[in-house]
C-alpha positions in Angstrom: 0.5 -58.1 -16.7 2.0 -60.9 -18.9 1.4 -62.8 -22.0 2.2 -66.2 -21.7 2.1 -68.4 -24.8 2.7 -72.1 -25.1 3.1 -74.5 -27.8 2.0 -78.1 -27.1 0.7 -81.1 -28.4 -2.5 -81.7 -29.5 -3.9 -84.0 -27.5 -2.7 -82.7 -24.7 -4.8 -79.8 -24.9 -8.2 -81.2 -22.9 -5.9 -81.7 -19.9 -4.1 -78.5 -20.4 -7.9 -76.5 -20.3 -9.1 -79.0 -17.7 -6.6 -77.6 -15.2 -6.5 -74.1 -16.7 -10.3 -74.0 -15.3 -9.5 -74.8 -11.9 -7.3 -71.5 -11.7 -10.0 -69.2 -9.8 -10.2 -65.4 -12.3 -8.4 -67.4 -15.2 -9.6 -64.1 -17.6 -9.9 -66.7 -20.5 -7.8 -68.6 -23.2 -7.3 -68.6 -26.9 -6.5 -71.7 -28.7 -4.9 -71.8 -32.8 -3.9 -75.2 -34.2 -0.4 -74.2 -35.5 2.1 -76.2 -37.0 5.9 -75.4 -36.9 9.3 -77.0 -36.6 12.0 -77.4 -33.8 15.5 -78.2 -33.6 15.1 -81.3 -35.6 13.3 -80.2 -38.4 10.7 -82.6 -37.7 12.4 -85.3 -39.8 11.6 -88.5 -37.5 8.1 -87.2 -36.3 5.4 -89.6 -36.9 2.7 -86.9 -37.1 4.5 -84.5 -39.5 2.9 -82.5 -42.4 4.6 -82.3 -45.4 3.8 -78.5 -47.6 5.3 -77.6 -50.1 8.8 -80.0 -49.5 9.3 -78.7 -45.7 8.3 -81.0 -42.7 6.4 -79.6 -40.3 4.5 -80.9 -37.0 0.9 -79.9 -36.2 0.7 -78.3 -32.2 -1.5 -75.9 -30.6 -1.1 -72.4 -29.3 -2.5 -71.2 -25.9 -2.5 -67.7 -25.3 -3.4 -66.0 -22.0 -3.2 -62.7 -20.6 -3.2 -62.6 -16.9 -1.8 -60.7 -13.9 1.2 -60.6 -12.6 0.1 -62.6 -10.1 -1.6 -65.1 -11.9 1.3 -65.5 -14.1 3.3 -68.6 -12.0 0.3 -70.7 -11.5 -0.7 -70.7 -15.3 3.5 -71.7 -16.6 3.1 -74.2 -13.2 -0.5 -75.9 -15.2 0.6 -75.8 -18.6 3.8 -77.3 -18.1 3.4 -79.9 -15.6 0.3 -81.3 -17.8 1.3 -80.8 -20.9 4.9 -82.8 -20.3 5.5 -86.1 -21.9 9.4 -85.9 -21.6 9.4 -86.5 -25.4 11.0 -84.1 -27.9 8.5 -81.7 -29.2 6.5 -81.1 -25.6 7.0 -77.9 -26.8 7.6 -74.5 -25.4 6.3 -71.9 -22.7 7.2 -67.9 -23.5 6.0 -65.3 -20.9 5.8 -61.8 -21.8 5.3 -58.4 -20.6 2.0 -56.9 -21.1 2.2 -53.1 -21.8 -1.3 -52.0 -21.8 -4.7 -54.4 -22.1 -8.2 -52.4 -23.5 -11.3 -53.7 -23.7 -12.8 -53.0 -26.7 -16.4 -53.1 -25.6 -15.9 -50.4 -22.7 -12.8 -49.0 -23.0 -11.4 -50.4 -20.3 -7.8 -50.4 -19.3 -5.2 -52.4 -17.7 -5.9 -54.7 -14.9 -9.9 -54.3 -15.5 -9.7 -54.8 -19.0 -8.7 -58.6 -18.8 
């Protein structure tokens, strides 16, 4: 199994679940508004926050378990629609998933997502 988390920008996020929902046994997605900063600090950003004296730059979070499998086709979705070319299109991380469990039945692994 593997975790794949990507940061993008907000309104690219319709497409990005658009597309996600044409992947047949997508298990689900969780979405967080975030905001952060890359390699620039976020000084030239037009949509930057300023808290408490730092810069930062509002984004989203996707987060989706999936299966092995699965995995290629969700990176392939996320970043081909969520591209701009711009700095700040943000970032795709894909991780190893240890153990899943359903809280509801107890279910583990591959049945539990």
């Amino acid at each position: 199994m593997k975790e794949i988390k990507a940061i993008i920008r907000p309104f690219r996020l319709r497409e990005v679940t658009e597309e996600l929902h044409k992947i047949d046994g997508l298990p689900g997605v969780t979405i967080s508004e975030i905001k952060g900063f890359g390699k620039s600090k976020a000084r030239n950003a037009k949509d930057k926050i300023v808290f408490e004296m730092v810069e930062f730059i509002p984004r989203i979070k996707l987060e989706v378990v999936v299966n092995d499998e699965m995995a290629d086709a969700v990176v392939n979705v996320i970043q081909r629609v969520a591209h701009t070319g711009n700095t700040g299109d943000g970032k795709i991380f894909v991780i190893p998933v240890e153990e899943t469990v359903k809280i509801r039945t107890n279910e583990r692994g591959r049945d539990a997502i």
